[in-house]
N, C-alpha and C positions, 0 to 999 in steps of 0.2 A: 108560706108566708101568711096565708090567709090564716091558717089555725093558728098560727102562735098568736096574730094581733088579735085575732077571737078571744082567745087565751089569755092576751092580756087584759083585754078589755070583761070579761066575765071576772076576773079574778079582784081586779081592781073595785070593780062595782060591789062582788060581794065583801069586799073588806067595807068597804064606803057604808053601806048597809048595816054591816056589823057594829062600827066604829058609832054610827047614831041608834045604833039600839034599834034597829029596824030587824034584823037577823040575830042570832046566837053565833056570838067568835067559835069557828071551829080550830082543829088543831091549823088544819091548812090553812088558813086567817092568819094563826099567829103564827105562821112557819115563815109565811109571805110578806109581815109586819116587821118581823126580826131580820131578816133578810136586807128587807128595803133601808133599813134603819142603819145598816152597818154597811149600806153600799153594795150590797153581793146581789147577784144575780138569785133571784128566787129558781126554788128546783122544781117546782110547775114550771117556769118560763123555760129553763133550759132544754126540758123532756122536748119542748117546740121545736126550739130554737136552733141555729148555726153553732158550729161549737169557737170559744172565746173563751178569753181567759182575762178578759177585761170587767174594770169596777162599772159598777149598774149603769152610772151617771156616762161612761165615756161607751160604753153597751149601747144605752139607749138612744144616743148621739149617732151610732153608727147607723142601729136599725132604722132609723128617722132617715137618714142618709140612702138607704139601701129601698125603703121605699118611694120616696121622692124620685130615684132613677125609673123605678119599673114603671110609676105613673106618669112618670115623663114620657118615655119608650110606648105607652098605652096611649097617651093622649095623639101621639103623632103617629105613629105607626112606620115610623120612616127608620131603618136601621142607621143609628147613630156610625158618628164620626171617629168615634173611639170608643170603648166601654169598660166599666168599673170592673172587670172579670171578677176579682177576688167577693165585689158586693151582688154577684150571683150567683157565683158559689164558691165550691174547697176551690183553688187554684191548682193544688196539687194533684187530687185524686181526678180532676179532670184533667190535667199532663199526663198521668198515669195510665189512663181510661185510652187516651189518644196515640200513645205510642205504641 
């Protein structure tokens, strides 16, 4: 989790940068631009990321969602009462993993 929000947060900055003339738009700039623009999951974020099949906007809702738990989980240290299983990981490949 930690690389992708790295990931995202480096990726963002160098657009930001690009977009005021501060850097040169590389191709990945504008792959990341186009991407963002039409809703999709940029392909730098996904090489991170959980796999989804969800638009950017309802993506980045989840992953907001998915850290808010582990910082929750962090700050108390107390094992929860119930847990998002699926917003920690595959739900399947860990049934899979267990049988």
């Amino acid at each position: 989790m930690n690389t992708l929000t790295d990931t995202i947060r480096k990726s963002l900055e160098d657009l930001d940068a690009g977009l005021k003339g501060q850097l040169n738009i590389t191709e990945d700039m504008e792959a990341l631009s186009a991407k963002m623009f039409i809703n999709l999951q940029p392909d730098l974020w996904i090489k991170y990321a959980y796999f989804s099949l969800k638009d950017l906007l309802t993506w980045w809702d989840d992953l907001l969602m998915r850290i808010a738990q582990l910082e929750e989980y962090q700050d108390e240290m107390i094992p929860p009462k119930s847990l998002w299983v699926s917003g920690m990981f595959n739900p399947m490949s860990f049934l899979t993993a267990i049988k």
